[in-house]
Backbone as CSV, one residue per row, in Angstrom:
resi,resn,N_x,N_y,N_z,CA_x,CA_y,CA_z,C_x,C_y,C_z
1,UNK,9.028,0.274,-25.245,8.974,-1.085,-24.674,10.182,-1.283,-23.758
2,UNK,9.809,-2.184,-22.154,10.884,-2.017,-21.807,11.698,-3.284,-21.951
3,UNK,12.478,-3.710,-21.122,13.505,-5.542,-21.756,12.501,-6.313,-21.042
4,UNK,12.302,-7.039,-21.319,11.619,-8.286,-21.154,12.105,-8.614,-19.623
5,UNK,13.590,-8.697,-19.421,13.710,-9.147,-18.022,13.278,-8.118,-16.974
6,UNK,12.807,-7.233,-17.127,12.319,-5.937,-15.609,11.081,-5.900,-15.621
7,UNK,10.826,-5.205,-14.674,9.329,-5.459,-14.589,8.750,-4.291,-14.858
8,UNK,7.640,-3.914,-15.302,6.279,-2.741,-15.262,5.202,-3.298,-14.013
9,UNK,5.615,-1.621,-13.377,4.948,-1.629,-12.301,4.217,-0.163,-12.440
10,UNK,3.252,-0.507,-11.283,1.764,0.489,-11.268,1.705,0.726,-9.559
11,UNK,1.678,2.031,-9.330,1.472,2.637,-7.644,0.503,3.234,-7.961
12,UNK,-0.546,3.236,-6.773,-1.691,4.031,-6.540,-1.180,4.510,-4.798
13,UNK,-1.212,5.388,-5.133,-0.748,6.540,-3.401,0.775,6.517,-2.913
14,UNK,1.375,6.913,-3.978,2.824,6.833,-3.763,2.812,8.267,-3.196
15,UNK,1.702,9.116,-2.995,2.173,10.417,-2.699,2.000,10.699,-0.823
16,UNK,1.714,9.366,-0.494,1.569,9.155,1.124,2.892,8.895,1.663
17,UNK,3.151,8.868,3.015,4.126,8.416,3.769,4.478,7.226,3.480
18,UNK,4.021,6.039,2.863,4.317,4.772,2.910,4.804,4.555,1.372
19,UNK,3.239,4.814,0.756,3.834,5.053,-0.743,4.764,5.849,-1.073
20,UNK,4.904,6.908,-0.789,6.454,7.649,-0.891,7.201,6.771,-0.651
21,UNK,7.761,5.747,0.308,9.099,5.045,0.567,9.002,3.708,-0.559
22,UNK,7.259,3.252,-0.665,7.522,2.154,-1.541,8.409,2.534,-2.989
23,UNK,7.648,4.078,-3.439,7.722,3.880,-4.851,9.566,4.422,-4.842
24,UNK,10.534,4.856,-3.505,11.631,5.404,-3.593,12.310,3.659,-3.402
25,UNK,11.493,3.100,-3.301,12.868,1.423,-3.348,12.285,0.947,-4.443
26,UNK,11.451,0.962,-4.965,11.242,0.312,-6.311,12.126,1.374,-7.460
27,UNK,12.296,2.454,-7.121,13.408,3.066,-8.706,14.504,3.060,-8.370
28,UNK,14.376,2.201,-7.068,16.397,1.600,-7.116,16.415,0.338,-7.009
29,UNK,14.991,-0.537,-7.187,15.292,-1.814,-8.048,15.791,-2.129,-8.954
30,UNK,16.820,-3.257,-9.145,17.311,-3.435,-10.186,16.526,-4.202,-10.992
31,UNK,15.202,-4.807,-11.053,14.023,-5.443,-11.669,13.189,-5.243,-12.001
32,UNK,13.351,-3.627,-11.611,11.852,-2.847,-11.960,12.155,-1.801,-13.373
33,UNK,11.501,-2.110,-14.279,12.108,-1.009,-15.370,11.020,0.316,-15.691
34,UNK,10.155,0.144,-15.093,9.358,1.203,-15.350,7.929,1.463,-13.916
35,UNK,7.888,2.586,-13.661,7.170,2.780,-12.378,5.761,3.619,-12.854
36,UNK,4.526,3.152,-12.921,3.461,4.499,-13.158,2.841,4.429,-12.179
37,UNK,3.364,6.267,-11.776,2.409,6.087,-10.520,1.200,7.306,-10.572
38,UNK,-0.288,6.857,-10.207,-1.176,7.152,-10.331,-1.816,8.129,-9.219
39,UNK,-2.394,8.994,-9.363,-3.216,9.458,-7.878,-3.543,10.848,-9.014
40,UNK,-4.599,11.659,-7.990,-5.291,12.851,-8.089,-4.425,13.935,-8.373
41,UNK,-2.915,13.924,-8.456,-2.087,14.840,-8.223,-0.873,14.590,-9.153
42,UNK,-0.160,15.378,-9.628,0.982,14.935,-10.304,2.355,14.626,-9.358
43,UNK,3.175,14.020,-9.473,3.808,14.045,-8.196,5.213,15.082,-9.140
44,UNK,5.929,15.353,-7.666,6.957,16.547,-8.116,8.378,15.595,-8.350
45,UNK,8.140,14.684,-7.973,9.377,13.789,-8.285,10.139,13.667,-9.682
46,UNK,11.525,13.311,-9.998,11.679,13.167,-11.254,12.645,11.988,-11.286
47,UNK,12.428,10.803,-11.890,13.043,10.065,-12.247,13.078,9.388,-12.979
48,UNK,14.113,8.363,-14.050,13.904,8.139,-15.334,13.065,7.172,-15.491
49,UNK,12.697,6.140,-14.653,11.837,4.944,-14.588,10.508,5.469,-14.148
50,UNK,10.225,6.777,-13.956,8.743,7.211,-13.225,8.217,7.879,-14.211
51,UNK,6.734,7.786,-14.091,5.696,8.167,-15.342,4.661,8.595,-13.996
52,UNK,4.648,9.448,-13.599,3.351,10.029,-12.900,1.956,10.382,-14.049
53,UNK,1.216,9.966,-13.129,-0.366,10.064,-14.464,-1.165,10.727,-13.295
54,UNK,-2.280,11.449,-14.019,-3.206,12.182,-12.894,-4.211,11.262,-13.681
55,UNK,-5.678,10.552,-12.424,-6.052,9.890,-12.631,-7.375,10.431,-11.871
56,UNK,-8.526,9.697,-12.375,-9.902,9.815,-11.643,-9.853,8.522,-10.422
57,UNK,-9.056,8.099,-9.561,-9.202,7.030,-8.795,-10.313,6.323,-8.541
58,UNK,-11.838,7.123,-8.436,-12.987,6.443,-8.612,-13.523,5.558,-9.923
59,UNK,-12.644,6.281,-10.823,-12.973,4.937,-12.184,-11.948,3.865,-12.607
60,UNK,-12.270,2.892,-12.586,-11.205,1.727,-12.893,-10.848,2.351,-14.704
61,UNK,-11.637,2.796,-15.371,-11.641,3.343,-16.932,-10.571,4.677,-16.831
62,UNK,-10.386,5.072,-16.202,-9.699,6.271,-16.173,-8.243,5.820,-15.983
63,UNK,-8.552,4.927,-14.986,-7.044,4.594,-14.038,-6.726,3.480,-15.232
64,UNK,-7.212,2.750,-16.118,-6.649,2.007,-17.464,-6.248,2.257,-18.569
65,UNK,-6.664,3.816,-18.836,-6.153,4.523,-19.495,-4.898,5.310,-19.620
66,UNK,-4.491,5.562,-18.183,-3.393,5.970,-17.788,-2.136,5.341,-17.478
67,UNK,-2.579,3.896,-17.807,-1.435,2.371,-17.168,-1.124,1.851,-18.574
68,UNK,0.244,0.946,-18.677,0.431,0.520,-19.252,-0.346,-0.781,-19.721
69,UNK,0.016,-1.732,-20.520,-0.779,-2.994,-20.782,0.071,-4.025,-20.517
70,UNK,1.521,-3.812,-19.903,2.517,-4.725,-19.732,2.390,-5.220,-18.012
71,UNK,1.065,-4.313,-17.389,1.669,-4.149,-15.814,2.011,-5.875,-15.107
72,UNK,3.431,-5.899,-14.631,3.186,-6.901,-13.911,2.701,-7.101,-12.187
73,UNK,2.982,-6.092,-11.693,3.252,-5.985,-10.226,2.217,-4.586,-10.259
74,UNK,1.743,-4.539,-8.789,0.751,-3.330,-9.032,0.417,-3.420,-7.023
75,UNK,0.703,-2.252,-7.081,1.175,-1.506,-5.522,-0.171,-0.801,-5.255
76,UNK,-0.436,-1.166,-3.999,-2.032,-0.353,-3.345,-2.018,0.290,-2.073
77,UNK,-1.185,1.841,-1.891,-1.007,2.229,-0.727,-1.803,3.104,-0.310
78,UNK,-3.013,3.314,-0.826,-3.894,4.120,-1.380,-4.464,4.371,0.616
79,UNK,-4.870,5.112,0.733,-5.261,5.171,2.494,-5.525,7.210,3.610
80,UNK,-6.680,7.029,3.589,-6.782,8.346,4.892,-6.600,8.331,5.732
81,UNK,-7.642,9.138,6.906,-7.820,8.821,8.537,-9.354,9.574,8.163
82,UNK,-9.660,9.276,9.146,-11.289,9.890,9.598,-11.409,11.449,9.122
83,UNK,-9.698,12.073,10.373,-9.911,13.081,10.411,-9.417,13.646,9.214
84,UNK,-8.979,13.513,8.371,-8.433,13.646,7.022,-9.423,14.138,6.387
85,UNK,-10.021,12.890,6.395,-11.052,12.656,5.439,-12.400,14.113,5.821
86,UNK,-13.110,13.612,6.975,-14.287,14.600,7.484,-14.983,13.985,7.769
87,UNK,-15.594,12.367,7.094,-16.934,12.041,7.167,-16.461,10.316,6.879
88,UNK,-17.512,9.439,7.148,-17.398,8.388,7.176,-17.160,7.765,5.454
89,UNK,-18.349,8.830,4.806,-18.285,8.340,3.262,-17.305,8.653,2.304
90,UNK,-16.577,10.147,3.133,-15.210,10.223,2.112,-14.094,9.067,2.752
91,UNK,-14.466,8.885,4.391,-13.422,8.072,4.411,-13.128,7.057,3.111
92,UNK,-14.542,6.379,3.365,-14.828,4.653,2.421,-14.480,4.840,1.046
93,UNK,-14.878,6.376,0.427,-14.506,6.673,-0.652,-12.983,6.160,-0.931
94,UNK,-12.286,6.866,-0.534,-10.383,6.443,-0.251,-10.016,4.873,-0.594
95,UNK,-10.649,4.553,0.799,-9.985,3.023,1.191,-10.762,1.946,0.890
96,UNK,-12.075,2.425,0.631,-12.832,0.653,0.132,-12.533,1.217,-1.723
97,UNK,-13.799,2.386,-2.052,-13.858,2.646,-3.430,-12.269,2.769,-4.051
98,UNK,-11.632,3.473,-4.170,-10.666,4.242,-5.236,-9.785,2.695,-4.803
99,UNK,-9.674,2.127,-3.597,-8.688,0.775,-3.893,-9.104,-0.246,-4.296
100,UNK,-10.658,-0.587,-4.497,-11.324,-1.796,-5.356,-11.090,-1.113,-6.762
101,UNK,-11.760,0.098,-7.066,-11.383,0.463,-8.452,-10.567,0.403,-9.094
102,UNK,-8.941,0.603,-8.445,-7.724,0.519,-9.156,-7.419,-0.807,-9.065
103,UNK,-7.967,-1.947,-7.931,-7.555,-3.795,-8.069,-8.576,-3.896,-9.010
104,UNK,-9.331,-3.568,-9.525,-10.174,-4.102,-10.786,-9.498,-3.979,-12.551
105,UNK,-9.383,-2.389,-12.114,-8.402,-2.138,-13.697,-7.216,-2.671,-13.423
106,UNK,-6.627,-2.860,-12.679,-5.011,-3.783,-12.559,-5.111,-5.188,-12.972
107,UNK,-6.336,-5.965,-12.535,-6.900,-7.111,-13.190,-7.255,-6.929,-14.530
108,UNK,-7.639,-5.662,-14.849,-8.252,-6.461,-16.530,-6.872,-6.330,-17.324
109,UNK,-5.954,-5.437,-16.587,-4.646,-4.651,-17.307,-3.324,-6.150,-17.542
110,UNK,-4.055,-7.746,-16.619,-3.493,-8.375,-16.446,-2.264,-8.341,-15.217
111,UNK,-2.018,-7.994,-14.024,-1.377,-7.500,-13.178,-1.055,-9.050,-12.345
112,UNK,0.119,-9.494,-12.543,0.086,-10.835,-11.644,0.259,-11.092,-10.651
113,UNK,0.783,-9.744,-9.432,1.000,-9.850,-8.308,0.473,-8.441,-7.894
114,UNK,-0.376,-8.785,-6.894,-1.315,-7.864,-6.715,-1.399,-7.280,-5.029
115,UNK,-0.264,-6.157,-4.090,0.003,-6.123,-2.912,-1.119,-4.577,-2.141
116,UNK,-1.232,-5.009,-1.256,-2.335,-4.080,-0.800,-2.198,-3.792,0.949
117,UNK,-1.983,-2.874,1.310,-1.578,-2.371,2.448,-2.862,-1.827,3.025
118,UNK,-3.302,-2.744,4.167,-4.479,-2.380,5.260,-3.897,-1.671,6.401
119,UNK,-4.050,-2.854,7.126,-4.213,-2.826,8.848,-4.122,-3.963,9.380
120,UNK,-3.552,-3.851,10.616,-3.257,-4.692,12.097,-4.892,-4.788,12.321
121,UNK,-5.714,-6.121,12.297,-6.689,-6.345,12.998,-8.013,-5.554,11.877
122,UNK,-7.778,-5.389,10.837,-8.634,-5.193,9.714,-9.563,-6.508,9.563
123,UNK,-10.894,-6.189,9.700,-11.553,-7.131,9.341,-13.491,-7.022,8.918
124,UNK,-13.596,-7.476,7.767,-14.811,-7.197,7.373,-16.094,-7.033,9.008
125,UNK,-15.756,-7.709,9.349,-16.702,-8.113,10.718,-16.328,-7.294,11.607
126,UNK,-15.251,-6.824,12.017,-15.305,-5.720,13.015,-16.276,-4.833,13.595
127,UNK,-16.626,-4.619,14.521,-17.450,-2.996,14.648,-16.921,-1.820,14.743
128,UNK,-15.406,-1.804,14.472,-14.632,-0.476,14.173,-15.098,-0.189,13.005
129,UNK,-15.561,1.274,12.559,-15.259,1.698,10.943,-14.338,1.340,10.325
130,UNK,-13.557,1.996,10.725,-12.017,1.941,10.407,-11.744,0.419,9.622
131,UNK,-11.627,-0.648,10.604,-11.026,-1.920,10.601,-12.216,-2.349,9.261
132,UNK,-13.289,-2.377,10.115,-14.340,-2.980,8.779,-14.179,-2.581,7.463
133,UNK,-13.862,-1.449,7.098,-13.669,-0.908,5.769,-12.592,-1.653,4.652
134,UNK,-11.402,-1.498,5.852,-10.264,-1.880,5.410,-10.269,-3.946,5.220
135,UNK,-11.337,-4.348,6.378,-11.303,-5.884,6.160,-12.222,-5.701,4.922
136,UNK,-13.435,-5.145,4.129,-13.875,-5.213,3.714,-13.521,-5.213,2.054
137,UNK,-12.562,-4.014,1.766,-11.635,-3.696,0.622,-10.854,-5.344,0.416
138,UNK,-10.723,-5.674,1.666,-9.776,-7.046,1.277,-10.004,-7.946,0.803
139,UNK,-11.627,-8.334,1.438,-12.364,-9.280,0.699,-13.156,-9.291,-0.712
140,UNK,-12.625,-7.590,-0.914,-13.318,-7.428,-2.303,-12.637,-7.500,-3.343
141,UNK,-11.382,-7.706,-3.076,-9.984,-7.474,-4.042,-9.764,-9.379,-3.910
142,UNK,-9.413,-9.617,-3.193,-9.611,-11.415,-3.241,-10.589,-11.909,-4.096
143,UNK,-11.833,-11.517,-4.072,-12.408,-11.982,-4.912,-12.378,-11.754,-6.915
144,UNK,-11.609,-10.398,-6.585,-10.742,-10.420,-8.068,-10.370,-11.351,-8.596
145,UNK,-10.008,-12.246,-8.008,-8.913,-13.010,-8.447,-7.638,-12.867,-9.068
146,UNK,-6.760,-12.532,-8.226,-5.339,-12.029,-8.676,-4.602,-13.399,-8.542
147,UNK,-3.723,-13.733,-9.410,-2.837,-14.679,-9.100,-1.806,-14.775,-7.905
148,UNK,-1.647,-13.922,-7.634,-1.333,-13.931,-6.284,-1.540,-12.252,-5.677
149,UNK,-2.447,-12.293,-4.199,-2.773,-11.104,-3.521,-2.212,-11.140,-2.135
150,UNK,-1.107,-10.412,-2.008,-0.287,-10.322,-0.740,-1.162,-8.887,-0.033
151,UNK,-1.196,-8.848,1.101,-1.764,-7.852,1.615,-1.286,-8.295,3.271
152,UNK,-0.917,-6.669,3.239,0.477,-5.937,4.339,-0.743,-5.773,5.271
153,UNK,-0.281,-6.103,6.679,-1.038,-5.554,7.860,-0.529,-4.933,8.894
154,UNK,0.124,-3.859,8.859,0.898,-3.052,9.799,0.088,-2.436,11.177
155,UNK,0.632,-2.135,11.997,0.676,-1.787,13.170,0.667,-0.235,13.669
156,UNK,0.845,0.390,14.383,0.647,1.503,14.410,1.843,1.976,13.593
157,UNK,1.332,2.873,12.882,2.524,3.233,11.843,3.943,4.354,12.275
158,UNK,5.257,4.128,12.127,6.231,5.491,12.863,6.773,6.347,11.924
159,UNK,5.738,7.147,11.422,6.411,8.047,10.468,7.867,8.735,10.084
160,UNK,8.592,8.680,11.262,9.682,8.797,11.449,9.433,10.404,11.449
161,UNK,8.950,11.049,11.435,8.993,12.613,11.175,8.503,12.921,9.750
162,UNK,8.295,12.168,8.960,7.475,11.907,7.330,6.905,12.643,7.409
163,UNK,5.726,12.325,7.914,4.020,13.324,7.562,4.516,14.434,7.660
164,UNK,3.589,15.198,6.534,3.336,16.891,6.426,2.338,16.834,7.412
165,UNK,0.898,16.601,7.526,0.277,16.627,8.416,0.124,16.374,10.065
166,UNK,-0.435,17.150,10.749,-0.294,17.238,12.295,-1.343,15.644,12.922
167,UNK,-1.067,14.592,13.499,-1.252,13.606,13.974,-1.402,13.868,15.582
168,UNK,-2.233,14.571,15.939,-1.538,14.541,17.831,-1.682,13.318,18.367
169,UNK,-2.701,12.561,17.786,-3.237,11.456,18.706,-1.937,10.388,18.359
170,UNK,-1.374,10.365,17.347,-0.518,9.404,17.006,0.992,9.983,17.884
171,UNK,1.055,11.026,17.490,2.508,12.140,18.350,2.292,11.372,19.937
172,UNK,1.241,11.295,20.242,1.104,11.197,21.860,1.433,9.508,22.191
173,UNK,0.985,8.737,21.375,0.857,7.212,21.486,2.081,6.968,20.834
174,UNK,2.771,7.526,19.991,4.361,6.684,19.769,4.879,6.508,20.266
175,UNK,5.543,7.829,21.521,6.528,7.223,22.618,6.001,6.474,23.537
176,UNK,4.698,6.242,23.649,4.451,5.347,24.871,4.498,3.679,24.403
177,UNK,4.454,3.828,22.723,4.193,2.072,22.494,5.499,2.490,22.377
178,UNK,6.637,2.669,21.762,7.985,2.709,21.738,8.387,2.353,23.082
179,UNK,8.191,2.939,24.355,8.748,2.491,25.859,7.929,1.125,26.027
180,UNK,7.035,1.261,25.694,6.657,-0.490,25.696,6.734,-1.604,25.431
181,UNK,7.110,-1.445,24.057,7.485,-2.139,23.071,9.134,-2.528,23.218
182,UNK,10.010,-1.261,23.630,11.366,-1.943,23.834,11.298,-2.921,25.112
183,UNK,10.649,-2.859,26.164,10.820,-4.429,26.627,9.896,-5.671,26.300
184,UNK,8.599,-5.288,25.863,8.011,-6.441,25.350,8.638,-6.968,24.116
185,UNK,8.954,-5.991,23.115,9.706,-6.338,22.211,9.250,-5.915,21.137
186,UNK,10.613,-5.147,20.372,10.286,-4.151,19.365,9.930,-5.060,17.989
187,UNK,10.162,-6.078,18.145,9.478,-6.734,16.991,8.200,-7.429,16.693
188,UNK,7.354,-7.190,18.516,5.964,-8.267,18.570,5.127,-7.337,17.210
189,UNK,4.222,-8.408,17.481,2.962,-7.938,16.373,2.092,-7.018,16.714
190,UNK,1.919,-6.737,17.952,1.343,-5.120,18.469,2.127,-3.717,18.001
191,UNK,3.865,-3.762,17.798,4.481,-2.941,17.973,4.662,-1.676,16.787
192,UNK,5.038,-0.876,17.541,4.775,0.562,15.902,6.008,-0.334,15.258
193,UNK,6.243,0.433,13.982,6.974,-0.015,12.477,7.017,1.219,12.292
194,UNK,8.234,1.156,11.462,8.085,1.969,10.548,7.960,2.378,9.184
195,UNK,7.572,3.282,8.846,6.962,3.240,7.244,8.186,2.668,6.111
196,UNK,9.513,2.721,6.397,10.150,2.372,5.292,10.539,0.781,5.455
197,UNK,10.172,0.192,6.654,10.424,-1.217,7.110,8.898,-1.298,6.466
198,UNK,8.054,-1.211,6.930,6.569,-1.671,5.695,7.309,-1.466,4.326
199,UNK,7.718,-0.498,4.002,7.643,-0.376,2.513,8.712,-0.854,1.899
200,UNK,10.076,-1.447,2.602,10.965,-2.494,2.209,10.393,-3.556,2.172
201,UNK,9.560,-4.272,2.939,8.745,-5.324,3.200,7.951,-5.403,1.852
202,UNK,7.148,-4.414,1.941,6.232,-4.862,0.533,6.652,-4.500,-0.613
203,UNK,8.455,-4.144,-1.117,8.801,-4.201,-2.347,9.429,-5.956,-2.404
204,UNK,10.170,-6.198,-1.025,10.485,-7.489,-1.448,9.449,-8.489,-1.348
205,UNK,8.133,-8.749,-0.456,7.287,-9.075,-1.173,7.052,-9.449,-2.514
206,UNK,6.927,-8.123,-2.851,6.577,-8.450,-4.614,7.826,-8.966,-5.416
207,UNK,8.763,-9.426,-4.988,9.001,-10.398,-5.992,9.951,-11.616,-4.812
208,UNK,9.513,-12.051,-4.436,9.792,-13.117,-3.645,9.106,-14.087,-4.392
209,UNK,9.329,-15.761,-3.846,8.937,-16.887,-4.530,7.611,-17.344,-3.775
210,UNK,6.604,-16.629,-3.303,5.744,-17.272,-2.403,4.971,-17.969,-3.744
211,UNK,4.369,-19.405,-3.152,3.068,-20.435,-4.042,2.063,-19.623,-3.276
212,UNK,1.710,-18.618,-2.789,0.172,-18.642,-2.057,-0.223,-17.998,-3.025
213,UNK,-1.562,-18.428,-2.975,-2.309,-17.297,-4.255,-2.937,-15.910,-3.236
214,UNK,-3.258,-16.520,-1.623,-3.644,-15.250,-0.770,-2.862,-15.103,0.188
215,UNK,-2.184,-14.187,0.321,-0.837,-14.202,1.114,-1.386,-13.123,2.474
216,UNK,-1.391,-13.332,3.635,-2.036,-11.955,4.960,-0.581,-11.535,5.337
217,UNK,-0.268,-10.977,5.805,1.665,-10.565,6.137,0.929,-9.203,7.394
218,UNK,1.121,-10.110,8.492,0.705,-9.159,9.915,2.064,-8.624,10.625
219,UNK,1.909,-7.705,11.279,2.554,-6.781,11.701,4.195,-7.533,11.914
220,UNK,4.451,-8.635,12.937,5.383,-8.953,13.624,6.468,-9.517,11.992
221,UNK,5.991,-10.188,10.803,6.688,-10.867,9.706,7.104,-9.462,9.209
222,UNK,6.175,-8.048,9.053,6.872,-7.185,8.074,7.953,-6.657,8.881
223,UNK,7.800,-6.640,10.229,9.472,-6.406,10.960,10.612,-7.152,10.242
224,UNK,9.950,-8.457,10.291,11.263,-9.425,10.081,11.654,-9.054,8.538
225,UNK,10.397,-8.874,7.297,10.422,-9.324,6.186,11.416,-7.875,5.455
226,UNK,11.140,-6.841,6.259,11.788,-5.379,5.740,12.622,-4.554,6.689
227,UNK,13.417,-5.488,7.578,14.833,-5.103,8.451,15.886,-5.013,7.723
């Protein structure tokens, strides 16, 4: 059991570029007393507040079995690309399925703040795949009903050199929104970010004093919110 004053927390895709930086500022929270982080893989990390679990991400039963019953806070960085993926249905698999599945068992697990990392311009209605999927996951996790559901909408993402994987299309479009962006301005809501400014953003997020029960946090606030 941990003290009453820290928190139990739950990551799903801490083993991504983003989730990697979330779950490395949450075990140097001083509020966080315990971290389980979940995915298909064990992670190689070692630290005293981390409990890596290998999990079936497609079953909310699997992924409840592997979580504590204390969770308060519960992290959703869970996310592919097309080309990652291969096909449209493993995409959806990823980003609609395995992230409704794990906001469902985080709800029954009692989870009171509930943060979920899309997209810039995500929206059920879109005619992008992409965007629709990701607006779609959103509206399906809202309807959970979480006591409060913050959900991150970032911008083209700046790995900083992060990814293991080869990105050309992204390699080619950074320096050009970067020269763009420094005179329009590196903080508009079009502009790349970077993954540890998202992922400072959505640790202080989760414990900030917001009353919203549905919180949207678009590109230009997570500049401000994780500088």
């Amino acid at each position: 059991m941990i003290a009453p004053n820290l928190q139990s927390v739950v990551i799903a895709g801490a083993s991504g570029v983003v989730g990697g930086r979330v779950l490395h500022h949450l075990l140097e929270h001083p509020r966080v007393g315990r971290v389980t982080a979940i995915g298909r893989r064990q992670l190689q990390q070692k630290h005293g507040k981390l409990v890596s679990a290998v999990v079936d991400l497609d079953s909310p039963s699997s992924v409840a079995r592997s979580t504590p019953d204390d969770v308060a806070l519960a992290f959703c960085c869970l996310g592919t690309t097309m080309k990652a993926a291969g096909s449209k249905a493993a995409f959806r698999a990823v980003d609609f399925d395995a992230a409704t599945a794990f906001a469902r068992a985080m709800r029954d697990k009692g989870a009171q703040r509930f943060l979920l990392l899309t997209s810039a311009r995500a929206s059920a209605k879109s005619g992008n795949f992409y965007l629709k999927t990701k607006g779609e996951a959103e509206e399906a996790i809202e309807s959970l009903g979480f006591p409060t559901l913050v959900v991150l909408r970032p911008a083209l993402l700046d790995d900083e050199g992060r990814r293991k994987e080869q990105r050309p299309g992204e390699k080619l479009a950074l320096p050009v929104a970067r020269a763009i962006f420094s005179v329009v301005g590196k903080t508009h809501r079009w502009a790349p970010i970077s993954v540890d400014v998202v992922a400072r953003a959505m640790v202080r997020l989760a414990f900030d004093s917001t009353q919203e029960r549905v919180r949207f946090v678009e590109n230009d606030k997570l500049h401000a919110i994780g500088a």
